[in-house]
C-alpha positions as a Markdown table, in Angstrom:
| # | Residue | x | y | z |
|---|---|---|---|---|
| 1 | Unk | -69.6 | -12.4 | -152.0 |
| 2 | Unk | -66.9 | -12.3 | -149.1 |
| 3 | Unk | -65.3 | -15.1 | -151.2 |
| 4 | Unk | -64.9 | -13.2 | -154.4 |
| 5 | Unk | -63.6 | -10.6 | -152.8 |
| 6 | Unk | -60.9 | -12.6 | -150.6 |
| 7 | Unk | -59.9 | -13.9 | -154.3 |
| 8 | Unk | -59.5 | -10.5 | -155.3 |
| 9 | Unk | -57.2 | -9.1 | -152.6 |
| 10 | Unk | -54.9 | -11.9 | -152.6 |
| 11 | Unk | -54.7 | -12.1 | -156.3 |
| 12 | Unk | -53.4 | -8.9 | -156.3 |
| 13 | Unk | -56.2 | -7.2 | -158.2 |
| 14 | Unk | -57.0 | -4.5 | -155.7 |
| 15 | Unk | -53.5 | -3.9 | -155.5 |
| 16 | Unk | -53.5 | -0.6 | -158.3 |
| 17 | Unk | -57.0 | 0.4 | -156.4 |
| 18 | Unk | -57.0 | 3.8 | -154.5 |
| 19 | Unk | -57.9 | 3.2 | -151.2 |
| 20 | Unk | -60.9 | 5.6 | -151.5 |
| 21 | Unk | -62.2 | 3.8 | -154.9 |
| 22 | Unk | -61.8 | 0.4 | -152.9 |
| 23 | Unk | -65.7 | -0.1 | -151.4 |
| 24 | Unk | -67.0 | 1.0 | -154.8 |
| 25 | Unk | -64.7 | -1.1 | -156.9 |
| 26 | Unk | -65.9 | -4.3 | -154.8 |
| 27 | Unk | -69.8 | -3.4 | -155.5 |
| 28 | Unk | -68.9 | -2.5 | -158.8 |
| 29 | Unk | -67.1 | -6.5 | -159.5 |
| 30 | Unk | -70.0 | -7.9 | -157.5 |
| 31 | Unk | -72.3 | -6.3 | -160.0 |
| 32 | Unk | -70.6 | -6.9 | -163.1 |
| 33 | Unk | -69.7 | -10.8 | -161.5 |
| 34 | Unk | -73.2 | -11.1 | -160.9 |
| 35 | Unk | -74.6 | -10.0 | -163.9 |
| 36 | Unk | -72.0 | -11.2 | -166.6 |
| 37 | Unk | -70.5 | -14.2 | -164.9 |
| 38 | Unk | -73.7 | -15.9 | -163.0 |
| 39 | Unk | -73.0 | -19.4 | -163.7 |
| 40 | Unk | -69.8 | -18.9 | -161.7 |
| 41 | Unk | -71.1 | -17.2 | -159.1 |
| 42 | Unk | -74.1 | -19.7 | -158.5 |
| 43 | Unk | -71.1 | -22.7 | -158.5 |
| 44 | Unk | -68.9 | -20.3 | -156.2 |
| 45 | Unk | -71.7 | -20.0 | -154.0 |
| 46 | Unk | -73.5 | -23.9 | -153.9 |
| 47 | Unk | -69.6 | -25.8 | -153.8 |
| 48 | Unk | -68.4 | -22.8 | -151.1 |
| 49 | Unk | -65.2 | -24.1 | -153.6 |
| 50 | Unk | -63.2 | -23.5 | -156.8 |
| 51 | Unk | -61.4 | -25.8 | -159.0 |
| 52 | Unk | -58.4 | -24.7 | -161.2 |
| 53 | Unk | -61.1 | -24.2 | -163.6 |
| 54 | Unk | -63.0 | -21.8 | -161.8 |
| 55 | Unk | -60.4 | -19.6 | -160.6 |
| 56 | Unk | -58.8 | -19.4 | -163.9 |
| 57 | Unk | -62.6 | -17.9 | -164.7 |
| 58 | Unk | -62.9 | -15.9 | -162.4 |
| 59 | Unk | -59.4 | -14.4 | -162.8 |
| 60 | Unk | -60.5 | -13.8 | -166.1 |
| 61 | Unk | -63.8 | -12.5 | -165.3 |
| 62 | Unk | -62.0 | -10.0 | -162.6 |
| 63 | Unk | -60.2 | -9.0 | -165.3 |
| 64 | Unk | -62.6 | -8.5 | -167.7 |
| 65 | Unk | -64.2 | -5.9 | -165.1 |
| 66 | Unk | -60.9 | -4.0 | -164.2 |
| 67 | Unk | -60.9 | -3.1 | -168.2 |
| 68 | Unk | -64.1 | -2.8 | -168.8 |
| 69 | Unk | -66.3 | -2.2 | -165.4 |
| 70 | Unk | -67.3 | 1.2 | -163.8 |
| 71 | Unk | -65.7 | 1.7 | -160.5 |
């Protein structure tokens, strides 16, 4: 989870985030990640690693929940 999340933040995608919003955006991406996007997550979470291919997903995927996820 910590992992997603550091991608997150220095991607820039919390940058447009109120502060206050911030702790319910991050359950709300783990959620939606979780739910939507579990083949990344379970190779996120057995390699501890991304390849270009998987952060390109998972860019997408964060994207996907910042235009279509409740936060």
């Amino acid at each position: 989870d910590q992992a997603m999340t550091l991608f997150a933040v220095n991607r820039g995608y919390y940058d447009d985030v109120p502060v206050e919003k911030a702790l319910s955006f991050e359950s709300g991406l783990r959620a939606f990640l979780k739910s939507k996007y579990a083949a990344l997550i379970d190779k996120l979470e057995s390699a501890m690693d991304l390849d270009a291919e998987g952060e390109k997903t998972l860019a997408a995927a964060i994207e996907d929940f910042k235009k279509n996820g409740t936060w």
